[in-house]
Residue frames as a rotation matrix with the C-alpha (Angstrom) as fourth column:
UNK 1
-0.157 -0.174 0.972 3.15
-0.942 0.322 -0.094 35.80
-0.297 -0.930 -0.214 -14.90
UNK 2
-0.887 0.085 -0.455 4.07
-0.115 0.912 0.395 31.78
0.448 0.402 -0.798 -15.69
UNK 3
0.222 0.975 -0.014 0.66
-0.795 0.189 0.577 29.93
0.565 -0.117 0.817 -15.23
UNK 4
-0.143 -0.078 0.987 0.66
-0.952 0.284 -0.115 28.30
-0.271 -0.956 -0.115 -11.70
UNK 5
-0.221 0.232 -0.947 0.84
-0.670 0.670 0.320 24.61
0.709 0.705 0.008 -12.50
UNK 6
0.364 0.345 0.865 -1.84
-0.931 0.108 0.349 22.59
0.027 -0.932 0.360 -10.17
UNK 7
-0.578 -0.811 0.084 0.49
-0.809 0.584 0.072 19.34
-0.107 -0.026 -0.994 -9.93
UNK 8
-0.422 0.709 0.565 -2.43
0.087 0.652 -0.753 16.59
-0.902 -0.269 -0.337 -8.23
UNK 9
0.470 0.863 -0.186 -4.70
-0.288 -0.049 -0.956 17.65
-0.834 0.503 0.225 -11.48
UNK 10
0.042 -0.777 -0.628 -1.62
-0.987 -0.130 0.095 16.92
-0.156 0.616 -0.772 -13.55
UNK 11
-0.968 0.048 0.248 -1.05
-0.038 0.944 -0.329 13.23
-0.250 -0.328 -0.911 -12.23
UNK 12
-0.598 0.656 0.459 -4.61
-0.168 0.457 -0.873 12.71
-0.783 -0.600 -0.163 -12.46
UNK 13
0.582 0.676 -0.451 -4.79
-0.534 -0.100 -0.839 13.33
-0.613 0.730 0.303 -15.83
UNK 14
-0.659 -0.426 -0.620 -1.96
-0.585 0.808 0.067 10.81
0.472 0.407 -0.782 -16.81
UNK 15
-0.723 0.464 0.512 -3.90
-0.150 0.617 -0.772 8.57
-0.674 -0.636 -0.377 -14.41
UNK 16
0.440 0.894 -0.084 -6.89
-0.381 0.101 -0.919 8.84
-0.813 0.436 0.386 -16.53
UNK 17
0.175 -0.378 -0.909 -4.88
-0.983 -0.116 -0.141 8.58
-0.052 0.918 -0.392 -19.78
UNK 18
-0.722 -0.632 0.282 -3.19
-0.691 0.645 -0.325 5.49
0.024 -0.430 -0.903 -18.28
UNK 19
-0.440 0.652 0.617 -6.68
-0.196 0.601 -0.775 4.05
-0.876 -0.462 -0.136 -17.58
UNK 20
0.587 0.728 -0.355 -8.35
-0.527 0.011 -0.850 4.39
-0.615 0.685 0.391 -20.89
UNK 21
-0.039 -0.587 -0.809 -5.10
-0.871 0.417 -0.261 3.17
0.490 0.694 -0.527 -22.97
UNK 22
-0.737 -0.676 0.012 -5.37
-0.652 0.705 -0.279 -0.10
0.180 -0.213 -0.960 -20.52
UNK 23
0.075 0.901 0.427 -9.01
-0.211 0.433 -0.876 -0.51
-0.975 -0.025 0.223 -20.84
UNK 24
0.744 0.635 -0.207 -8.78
-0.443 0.238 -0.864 -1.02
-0.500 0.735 0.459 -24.24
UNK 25
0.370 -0.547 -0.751 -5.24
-0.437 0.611 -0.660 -2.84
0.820 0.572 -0.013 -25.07
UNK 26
0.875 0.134 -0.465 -4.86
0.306 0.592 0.746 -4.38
0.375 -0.795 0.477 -21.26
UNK 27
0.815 -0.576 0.061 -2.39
-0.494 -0.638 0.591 -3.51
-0.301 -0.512 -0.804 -18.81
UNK 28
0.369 -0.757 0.538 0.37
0.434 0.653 0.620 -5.50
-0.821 0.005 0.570 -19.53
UNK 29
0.230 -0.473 0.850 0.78
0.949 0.304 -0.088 -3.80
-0.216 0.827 0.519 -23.13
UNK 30
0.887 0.461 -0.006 0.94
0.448 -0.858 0.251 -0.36
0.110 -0.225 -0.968 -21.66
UNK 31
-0.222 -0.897 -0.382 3.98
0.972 -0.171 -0.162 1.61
0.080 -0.408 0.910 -21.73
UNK 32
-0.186 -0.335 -0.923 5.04
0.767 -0.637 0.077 5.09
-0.614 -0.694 0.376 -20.70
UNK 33
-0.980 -0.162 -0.119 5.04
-0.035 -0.445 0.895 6.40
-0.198 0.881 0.430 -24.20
UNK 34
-0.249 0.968 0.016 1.16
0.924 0.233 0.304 4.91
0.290 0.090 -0.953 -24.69
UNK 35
0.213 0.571 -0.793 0.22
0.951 -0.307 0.034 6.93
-0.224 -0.761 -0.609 -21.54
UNK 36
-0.589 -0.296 -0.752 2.21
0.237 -0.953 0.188 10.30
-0.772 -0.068 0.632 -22.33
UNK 37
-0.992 0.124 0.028 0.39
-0.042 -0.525 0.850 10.67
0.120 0.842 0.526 -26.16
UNK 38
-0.514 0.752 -0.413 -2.85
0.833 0.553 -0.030 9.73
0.206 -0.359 -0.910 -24.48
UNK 39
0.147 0.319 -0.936 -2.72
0.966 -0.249 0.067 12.08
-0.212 -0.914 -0.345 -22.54
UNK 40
0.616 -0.110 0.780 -1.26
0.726 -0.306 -0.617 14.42
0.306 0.946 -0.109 -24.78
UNK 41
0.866 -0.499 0.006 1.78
-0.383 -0.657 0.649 15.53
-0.320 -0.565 -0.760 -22.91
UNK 42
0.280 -0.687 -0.670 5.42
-0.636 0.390 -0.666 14.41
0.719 0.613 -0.328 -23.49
UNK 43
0.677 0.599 -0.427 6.60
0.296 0.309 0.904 11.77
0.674 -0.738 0.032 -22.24
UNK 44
-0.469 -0.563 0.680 9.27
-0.024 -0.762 -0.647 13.81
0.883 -0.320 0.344 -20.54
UNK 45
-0.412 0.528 0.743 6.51
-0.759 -0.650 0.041 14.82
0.504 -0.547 0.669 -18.18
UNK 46
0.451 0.892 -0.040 5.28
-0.703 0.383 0.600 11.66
0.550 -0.242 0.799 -17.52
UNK 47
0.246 -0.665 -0.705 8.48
0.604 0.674 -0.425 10.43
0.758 -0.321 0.568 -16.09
UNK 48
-0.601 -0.399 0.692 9.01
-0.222 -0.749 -0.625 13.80
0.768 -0.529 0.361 -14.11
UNK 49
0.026 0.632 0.775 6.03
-0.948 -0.230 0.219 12.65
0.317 -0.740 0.593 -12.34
UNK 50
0.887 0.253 0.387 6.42
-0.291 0.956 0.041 8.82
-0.360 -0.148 0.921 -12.30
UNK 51
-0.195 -0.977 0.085 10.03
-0.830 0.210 0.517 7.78
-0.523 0.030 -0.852 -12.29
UNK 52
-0.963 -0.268 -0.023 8.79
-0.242 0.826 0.509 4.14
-0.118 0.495 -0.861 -13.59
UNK 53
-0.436 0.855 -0.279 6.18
-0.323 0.141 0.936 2.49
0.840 0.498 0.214 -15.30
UNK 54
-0.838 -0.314 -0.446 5.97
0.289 0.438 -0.851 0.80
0.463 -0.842 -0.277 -11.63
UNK 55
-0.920 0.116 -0.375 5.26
0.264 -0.523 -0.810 3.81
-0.290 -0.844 0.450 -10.05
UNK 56
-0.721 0.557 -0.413 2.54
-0.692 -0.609 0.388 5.19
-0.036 0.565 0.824 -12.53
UNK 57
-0.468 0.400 -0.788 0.75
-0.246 0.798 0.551 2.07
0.849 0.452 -0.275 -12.57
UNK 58
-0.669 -0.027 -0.743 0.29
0.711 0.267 -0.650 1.94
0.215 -0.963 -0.159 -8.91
UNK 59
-0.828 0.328 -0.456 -0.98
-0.100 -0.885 -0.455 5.55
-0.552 -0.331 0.765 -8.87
UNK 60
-0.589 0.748 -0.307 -3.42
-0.705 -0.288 0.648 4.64
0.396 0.598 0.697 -11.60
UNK 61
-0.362 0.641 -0.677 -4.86
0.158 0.758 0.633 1.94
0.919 0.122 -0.375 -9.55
UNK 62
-0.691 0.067 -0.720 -5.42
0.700 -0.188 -0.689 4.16
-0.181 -0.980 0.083 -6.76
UNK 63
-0.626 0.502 -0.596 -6.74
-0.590 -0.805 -0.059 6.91
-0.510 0.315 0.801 -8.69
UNK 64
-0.572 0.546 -0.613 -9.37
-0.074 0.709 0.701 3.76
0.817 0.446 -0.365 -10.00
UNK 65
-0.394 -0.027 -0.919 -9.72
0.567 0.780 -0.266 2.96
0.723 -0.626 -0.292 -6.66
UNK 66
-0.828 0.135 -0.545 -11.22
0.372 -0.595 -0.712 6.22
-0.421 -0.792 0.443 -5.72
UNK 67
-0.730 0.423 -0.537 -13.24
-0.673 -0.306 0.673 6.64
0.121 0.853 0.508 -8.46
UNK 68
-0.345 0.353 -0.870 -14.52
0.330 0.913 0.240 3.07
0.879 -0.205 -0.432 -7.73
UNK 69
-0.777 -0.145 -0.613 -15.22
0.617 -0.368 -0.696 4.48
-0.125 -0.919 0.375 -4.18
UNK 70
-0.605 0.734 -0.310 -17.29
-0.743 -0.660 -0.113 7.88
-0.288 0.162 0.944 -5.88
UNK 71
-0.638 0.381 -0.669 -19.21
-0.637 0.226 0.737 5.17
0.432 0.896 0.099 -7.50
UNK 72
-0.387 0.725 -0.570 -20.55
0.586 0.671 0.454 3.19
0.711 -0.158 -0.685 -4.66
UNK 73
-0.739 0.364 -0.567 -21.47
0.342 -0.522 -0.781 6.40
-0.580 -0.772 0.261 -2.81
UNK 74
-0.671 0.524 -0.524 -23.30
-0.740 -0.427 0.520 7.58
0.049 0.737 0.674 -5.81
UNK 75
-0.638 0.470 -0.611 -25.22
0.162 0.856 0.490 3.82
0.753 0.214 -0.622 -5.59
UNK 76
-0.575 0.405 -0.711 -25.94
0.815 0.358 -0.455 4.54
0.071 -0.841 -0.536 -1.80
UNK 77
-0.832 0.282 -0.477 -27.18
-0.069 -0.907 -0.415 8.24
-0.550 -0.313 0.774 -2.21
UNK 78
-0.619 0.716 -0.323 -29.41
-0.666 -0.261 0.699 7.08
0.416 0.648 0.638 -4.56
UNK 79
-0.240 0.777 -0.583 -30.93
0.737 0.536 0.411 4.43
0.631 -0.331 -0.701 -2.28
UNK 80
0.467 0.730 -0.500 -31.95
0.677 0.068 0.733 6.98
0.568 -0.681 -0.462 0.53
UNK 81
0.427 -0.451 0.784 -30.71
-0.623 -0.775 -0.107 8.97
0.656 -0.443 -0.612 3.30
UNK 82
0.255 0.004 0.967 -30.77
-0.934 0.260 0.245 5.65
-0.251 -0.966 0.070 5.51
UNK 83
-0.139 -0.262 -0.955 -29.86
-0.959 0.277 0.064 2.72
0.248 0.924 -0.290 3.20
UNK 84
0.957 -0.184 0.226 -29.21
0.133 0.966 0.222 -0.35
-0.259 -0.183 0.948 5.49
UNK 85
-0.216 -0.819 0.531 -26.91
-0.296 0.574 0.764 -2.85
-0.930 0.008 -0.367 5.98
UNK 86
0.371 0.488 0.790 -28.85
0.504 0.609 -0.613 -4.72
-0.780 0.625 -0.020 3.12
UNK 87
0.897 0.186 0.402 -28.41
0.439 -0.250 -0.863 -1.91
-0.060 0.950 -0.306 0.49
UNK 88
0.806 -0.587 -0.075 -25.23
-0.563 -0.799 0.210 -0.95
-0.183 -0.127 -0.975 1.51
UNK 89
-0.083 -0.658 0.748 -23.60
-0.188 0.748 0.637 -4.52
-0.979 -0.088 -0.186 0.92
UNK 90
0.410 0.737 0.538 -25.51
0.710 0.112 -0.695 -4.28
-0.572 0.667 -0.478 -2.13
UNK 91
0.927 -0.252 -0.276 -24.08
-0.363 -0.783 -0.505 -0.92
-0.089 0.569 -0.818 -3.73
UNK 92
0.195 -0.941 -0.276 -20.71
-0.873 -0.295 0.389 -2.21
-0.448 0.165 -0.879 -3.05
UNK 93
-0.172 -0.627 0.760 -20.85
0.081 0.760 0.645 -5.65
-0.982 0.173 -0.080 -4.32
UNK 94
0.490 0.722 0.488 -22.74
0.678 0.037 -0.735 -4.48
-0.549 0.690 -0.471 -7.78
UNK 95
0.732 -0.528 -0.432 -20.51
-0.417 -0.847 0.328 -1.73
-0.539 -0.060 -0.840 -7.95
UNK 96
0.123 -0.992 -0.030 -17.94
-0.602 -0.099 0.792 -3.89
-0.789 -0.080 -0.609 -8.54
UNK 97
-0.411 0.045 0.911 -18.97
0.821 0.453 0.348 -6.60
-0.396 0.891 -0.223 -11.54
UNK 98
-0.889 -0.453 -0.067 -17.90
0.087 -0.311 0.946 -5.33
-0.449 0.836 0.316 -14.76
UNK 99
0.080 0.997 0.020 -21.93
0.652 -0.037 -0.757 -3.93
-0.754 0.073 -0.653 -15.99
UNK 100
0.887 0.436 -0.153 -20.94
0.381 -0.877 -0.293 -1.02
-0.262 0.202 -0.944 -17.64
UNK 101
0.559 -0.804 0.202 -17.82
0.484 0.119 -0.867 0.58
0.673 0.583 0.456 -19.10
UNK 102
0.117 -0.507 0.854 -16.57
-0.836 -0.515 -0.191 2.38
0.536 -0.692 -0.484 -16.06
UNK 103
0.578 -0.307 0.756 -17.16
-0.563 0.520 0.642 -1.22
-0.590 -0.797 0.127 -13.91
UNK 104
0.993 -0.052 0.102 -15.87
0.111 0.656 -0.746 -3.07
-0.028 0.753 0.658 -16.70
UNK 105
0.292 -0.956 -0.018 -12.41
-0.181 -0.036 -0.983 -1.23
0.939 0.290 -0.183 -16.73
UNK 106
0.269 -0.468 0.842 -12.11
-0.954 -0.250 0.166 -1.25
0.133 -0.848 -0.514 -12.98
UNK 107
0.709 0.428 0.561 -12.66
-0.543 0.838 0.046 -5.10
-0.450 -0.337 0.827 -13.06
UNK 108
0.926 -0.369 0.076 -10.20
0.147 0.169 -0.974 -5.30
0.347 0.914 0.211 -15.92
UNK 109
-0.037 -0.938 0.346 -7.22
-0.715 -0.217 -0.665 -3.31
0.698 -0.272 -0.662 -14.01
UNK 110
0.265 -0.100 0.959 -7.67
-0.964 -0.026 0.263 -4.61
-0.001 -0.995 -0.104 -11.04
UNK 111
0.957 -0.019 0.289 -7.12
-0.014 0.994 0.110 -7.85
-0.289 -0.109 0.951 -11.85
UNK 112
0.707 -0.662 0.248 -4.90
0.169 -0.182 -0.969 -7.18
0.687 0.727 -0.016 -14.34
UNK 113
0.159 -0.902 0.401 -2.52
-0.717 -0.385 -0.581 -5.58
0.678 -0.195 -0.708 -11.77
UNK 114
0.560 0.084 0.824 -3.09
-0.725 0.530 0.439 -8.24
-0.400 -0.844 0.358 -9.15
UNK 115
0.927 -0.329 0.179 -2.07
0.371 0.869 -0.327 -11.23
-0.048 0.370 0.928 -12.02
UNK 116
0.649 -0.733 0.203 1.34
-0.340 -0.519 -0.784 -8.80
0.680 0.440 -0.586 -12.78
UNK 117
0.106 -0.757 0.644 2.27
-0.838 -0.417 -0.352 -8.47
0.535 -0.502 -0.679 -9.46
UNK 118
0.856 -0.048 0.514 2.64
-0.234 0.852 0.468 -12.26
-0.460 -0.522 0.718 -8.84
UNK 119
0.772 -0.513 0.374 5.16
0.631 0.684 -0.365 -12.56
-0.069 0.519 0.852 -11.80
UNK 120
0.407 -0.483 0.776 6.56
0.225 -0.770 -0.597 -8.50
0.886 0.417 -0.205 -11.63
UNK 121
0.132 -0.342 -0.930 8.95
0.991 0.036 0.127 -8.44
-0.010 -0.939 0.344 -9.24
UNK 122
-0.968 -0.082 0.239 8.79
0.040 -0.983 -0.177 -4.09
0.249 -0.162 0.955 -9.26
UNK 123
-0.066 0.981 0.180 5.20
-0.518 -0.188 0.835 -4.70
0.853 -0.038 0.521 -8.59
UNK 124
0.633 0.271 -0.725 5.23
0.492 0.583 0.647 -7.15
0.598 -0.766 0.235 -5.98
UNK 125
-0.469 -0.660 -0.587 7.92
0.850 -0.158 -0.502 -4.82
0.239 -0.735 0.635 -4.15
UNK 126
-0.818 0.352 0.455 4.98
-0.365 -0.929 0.062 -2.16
0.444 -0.115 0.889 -3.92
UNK 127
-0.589 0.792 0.164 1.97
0.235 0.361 -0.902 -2.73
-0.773 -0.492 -0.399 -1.59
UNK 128
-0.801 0.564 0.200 -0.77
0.376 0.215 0.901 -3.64
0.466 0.797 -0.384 -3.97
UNK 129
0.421 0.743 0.520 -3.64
0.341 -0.661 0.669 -1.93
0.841 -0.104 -0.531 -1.81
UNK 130
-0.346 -0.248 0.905 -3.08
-0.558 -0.721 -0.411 0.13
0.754 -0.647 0.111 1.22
UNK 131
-0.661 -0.101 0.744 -5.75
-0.737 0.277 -0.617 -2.05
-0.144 -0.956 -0.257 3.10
UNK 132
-0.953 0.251 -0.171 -6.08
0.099 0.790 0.605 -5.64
0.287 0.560 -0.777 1.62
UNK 133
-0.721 0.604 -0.340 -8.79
0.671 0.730 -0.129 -6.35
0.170 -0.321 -0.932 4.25
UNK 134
-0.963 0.254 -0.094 -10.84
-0.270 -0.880 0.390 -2.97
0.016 0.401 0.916 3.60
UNK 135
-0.385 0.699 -0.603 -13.65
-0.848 -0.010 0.529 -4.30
0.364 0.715 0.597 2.03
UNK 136
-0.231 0.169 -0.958 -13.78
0.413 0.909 0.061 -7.85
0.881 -0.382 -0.280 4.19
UNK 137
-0.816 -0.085 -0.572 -13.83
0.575 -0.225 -0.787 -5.95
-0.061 -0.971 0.232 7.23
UNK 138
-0.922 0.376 -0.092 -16.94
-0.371 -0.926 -0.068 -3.55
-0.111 -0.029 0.993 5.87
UNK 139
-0.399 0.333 -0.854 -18.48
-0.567 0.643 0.516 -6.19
0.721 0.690 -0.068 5.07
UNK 140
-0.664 -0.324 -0.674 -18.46
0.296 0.714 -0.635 -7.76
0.686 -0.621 -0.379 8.34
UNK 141
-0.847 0.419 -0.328 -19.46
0.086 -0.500 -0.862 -5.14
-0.525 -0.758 0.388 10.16
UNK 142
-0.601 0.786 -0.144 -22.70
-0.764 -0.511 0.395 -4.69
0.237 0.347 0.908 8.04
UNK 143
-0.247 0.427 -0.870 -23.46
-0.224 0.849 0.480 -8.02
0.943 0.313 -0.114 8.94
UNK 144
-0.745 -0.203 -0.636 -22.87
0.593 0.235 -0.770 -7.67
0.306 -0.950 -0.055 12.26
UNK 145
-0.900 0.371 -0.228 -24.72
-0.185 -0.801 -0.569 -4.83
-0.394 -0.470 0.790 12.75
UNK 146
-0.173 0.794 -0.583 -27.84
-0.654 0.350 0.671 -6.30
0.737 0.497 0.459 10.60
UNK 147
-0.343 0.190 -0.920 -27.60
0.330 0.941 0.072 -9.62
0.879 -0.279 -0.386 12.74
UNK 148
-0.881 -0.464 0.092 -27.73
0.323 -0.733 -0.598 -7.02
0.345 -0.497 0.796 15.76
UNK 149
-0.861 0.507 -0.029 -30.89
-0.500 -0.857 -0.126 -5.30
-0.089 -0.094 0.992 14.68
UNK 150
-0.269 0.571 0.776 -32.29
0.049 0.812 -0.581 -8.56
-0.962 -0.118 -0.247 14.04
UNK 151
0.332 0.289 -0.898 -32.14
-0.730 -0.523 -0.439 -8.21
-0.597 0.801 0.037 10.20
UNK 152
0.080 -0.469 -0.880 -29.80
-0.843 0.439 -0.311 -10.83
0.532 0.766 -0.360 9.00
UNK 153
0.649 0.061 -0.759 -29.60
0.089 0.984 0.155 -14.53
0.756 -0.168 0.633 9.76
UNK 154
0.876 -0.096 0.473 -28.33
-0.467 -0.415 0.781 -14.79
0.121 -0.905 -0.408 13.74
UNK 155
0.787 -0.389 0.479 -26.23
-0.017 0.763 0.646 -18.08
-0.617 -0.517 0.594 13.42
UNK 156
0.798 -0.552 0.241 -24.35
0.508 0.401 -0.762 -17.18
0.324 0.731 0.601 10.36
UNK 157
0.341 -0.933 -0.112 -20.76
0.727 0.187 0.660 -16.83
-0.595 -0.307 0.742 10.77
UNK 158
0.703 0.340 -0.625 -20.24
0.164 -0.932 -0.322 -12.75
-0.692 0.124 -0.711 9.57
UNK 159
0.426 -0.892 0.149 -16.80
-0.453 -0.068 0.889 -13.44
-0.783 -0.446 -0.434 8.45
UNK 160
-0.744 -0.489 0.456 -17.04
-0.015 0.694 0.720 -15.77
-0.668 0.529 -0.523 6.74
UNK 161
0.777 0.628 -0.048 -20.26
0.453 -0.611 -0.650 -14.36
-0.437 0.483 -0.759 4.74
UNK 162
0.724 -0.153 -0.673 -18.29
-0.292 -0.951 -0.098 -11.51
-0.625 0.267 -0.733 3.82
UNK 163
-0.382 -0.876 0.294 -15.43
-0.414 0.447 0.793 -13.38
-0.826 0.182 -0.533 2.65
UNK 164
-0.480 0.349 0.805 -17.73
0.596 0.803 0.008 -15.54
-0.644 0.483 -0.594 0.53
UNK 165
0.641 0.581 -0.501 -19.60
0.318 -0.796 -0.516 -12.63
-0.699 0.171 -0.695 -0.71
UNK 166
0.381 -0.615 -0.690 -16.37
-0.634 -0.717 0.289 -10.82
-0.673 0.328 -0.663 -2.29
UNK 167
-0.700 -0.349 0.623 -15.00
0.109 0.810 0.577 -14.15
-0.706 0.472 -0.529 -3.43
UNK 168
0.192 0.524 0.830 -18.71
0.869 0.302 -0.392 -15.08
-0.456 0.797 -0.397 -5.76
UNK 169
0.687 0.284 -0.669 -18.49
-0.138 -0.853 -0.503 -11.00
-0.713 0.438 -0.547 -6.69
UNK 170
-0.287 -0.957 0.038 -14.98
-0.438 0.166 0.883 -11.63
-0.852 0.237 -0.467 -8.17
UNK 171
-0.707 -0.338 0.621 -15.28
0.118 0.810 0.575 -14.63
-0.697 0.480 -0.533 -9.46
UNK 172
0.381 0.632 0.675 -18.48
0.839 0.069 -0.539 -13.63
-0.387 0.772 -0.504 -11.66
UNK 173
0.455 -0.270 -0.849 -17.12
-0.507 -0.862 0.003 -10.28
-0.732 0.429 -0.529 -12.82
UNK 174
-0.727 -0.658 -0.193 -14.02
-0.524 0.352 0.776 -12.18
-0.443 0.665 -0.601 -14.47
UNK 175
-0.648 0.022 0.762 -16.95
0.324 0.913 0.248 -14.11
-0.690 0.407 -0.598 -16.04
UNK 176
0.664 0.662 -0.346 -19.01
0.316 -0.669 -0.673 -11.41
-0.677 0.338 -0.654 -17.32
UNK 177
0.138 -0.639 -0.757 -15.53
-0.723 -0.587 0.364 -10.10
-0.677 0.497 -0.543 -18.70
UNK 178
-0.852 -0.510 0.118 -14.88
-0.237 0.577 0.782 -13.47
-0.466 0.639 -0.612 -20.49
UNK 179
-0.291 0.894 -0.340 -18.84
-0.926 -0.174 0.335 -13.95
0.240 0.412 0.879 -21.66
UNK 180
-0.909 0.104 -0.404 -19.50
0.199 0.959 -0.200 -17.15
0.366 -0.262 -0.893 -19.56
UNK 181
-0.389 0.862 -0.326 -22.54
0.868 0.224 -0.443 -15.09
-0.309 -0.455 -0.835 -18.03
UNK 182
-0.025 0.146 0.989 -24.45
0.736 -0.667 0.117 -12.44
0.676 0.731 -0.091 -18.22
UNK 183
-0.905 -0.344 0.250 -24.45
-0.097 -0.406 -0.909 -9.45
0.414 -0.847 0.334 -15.60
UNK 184
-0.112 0.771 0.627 -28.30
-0.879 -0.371 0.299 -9.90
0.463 -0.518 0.719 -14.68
UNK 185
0.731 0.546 -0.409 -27.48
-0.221 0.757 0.616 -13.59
0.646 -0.360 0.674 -13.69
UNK 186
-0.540 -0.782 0.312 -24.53
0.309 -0.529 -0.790 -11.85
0.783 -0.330 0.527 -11.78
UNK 187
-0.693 0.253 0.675 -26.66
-0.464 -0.873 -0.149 -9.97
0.551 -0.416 0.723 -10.22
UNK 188
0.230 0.972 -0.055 -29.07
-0.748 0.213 0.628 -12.58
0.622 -0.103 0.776 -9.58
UNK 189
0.176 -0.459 -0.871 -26.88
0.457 0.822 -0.340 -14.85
0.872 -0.338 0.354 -8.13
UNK 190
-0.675 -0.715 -0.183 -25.61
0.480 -0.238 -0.844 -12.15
0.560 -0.658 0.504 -5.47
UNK 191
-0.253 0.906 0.339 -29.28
-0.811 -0.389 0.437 -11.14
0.528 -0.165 0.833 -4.77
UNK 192
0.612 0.420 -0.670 -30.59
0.089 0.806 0.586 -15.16
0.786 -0.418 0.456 -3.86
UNK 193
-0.148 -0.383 -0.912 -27.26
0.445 0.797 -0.408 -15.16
0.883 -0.466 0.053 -1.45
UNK 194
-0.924 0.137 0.357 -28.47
-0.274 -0.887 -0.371 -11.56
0.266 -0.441 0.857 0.23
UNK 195
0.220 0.938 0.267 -31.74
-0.799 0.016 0.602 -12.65
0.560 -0.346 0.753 0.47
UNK 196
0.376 0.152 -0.914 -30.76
0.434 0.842 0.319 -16.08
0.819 -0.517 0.250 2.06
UNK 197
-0.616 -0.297 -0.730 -28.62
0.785 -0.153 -0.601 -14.04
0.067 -0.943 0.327 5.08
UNK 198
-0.951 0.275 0.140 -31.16
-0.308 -0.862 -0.402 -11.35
0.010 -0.426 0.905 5.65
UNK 199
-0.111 0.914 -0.390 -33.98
-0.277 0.348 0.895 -13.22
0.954 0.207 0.215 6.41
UNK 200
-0.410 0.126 0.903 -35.67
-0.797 -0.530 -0.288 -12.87
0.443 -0.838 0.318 9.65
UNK 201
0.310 0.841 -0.443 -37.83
-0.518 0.540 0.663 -15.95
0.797 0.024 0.603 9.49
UNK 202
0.462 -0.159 0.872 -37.81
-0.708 0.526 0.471 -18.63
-0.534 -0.835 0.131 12.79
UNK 203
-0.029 -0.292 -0.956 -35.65
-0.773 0.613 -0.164 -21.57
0.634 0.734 -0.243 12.40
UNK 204
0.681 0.510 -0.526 -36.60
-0.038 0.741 0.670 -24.69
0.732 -0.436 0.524 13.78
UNK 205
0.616 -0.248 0.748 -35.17
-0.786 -0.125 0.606 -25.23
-0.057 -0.961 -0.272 17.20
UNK 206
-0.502 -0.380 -0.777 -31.82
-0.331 0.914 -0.234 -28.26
0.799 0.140 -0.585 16.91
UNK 207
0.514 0.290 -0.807 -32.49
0.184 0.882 0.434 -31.44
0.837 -0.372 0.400 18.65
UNK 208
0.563 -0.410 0.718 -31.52
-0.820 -0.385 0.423 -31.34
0.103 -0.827 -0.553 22.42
C-alpha cells in the first residue's frame, strides 16, 4: 500500500528549508533550486507545491509568522497563568528584536520581504500580511484595558503608544542586526518606555 503522503507537513518542510537557506544568504539570493536541495527533495516537488518563487516565499513568511506567534505564547506561559497587560506587551515586543537565532531570522525575513515587495512587482501583487494592523490593534487594546484597571498612564493617547511602541521595536531590531546596539540596550530602551506608560503615580493637576 503507497505511503499516504501528509501534504501540510510537506509544505512545511520546504517552508523550513526556505527559511534556513534565507537566514543565512538573505532572501533576495534565494531561489527554488536553493530551497528544493535544502530540503532535500527535487525541485520538481517544490514547484508542484509552489507554482513560483512568489508563491513559496509568501508561504514561508506565514509559516515564520506562526512560529513567531508559538514564540510569544511560549514568553507568556512562562510569565504566569495571569500575565497582564504589562507582560503581555512585553512578550510580544521582545519576541520580536533579533536576540537569538530564531528572532534574528524572523527579523531578517520579515524585513527582507517587506523591502522586496516595494520593488517586486509579483510580491507587491500578493497581500504581504493578512492583517497589517494585527499587532497595532493588540496593542491598543492592552493599553486600554491597563488604563481601565488603572494600571497605565490615563491621559496617554493608546494608539498612538502602540504605534510608537512597534515603530522603536523595529527600528532597534534592524540595529541589533546591523551591530549599532546591543540587544540588552534594546531591551532597555523598550523597558524605560513601559515603565513610563504604566505608572500609576498622581500627576499634578493643569492650571485652570
Amino acid at each position: 500500500m503507497p505511503k499516504r503522503v501528509d501534504h501540510e507537513e510537506r509544505r512545511a518542510q520546504i517552508a523550513e528549508a526556505l527559511i534556513r537557506v534565507a537566514g543565512r544568504r538573505g532572501l533576495h539570493a534565494v531561489g527554488m533550486r536553493d530551497v528544493a536541495a535544502e530540503a532535500g527533495v527535487s525541485l520538481r516537488l517544490v514547484q508542484y507545491y509552489f507554482q513560483s518563487k512568489e508563491k513559496l516565499l509568501f508561504y514561508g513568511l506565514q509559516h515564520l509568522t506562526d512560529r513567531f506567534t508559538a514564540r510569544v505564547g511560549a514568553r507568556l506561559a512562562a510569565a504566569g497563568p495571569d500575565p497582564g497587560p504589562r507582560a503581555t506587551i512585553e512578550a510580544l515586543l521582545l519576541a520580536s528584536l533579533p536576540t537569538d537565532e530564531e528572532s534574528r531570522t524572523f527579523h531578517l525575513l520579515y524585513s527582507s520581504y517587506a523591502i522586496l515587495s516595494v520593488t517586486d512587482g509579483a510580491l507587491a501583487a500578493q497581500p504581504f500580511i493578512d492583517n497589517p494592523d494585527a499587532a497595532e490593534n493588540a496593542l491598543t487594546g492592552l493599553l486600554e484595558s491597563a488604563q481601565a484597571a488603572g494600571l497605565a498612564d490615563p491621559g496617554a493617547d493608546a494608539r498612538i503608544e502602540a504605534i510608537s511602541l512597534l515603530a522603536m521595536a523595529a527600528t532597534m531590531g534592524t540595529g541589533i542586526l546591523v551591530g549599532q546596539r546591543g540587544p540588552e540596550s534594546a531591551v532597555a530602551v523598550l523597558r524605560h518606555h513601559l515603565d513610563r506608560l504604566f505608572t500609576t503615580a498622581e500627576r499634578p493637576a493643569p492650571p485652570a
